[in-house]
C-alpha angles and dihedrals in degrees: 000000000000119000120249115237125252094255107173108189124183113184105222099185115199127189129178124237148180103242117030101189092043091052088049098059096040092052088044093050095037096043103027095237140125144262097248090180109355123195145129098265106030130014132171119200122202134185115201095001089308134115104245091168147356118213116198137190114250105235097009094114142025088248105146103251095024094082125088111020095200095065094088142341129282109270110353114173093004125102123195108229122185127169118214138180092204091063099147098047079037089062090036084062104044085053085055100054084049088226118172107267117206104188122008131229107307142140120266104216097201088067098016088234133127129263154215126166115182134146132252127232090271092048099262112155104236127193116190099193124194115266097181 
């Protein structure tokens, strides 16, 4: 039988926004988690030494599918999907923010988890799912 490669991969999502630092604070609070760069144009927030997250300025460099922001809108076709263990301070959270939620707390019945859909501050559809 041959053997499978070592293969280590780490998913570092990035999406581009309107306000950085908004962004930030919404996906800190939101999420728990920490500035691991901070800035106005590019941030990067980790939980446990990890990158959860990168935030990035729409039109700040020349990156293919950064630029002109009018060309779509924000995260068509992408969902956001975190797990968390913390679900229902997680959900305390995303009411606080009074954030638009999309679909309330609920049970999908594909993984038997719950549920919230809401959407971020850009329009990004965003799922916290219950690690737990």
């Amino acid at each position: 039988m041959a053997r499978k490669p070592n293969v280590r991969v780490q998913p570092l999502p990035l999406i581009a926004v309107n306000d950085v630092e908004a962004s930030s604070r919404f996906y800190r609070k939101l999420l728990g988690c920490e500035s691991g760069h901070g800035g106005r144009t590019y941030e990067t927030l980790v939980n446990q030494g990890n990158v959860v997250l990168q935030l990035h300025a729409w039109d700040e460099e020349e990156h293919p599918n950064l630029m002109n922001r009018d060309e779509a809108r924000p995260g068509h076709g992408v969902l956001l999907w975190f797990q968390i263990n913390e679900f229902e301070s997680a959900v305390e959270r995303a009411h606080s923010l009074r954030a638009r939620i999309v679909e309330e707390v609920h049970v999908n019945p594909n993984s038997g988890q719950q549920e919230l859909w809401l959407a971020d501050p850009d329009g990004y559809l965003v799922v916290l799912a219950d690690g737990d």
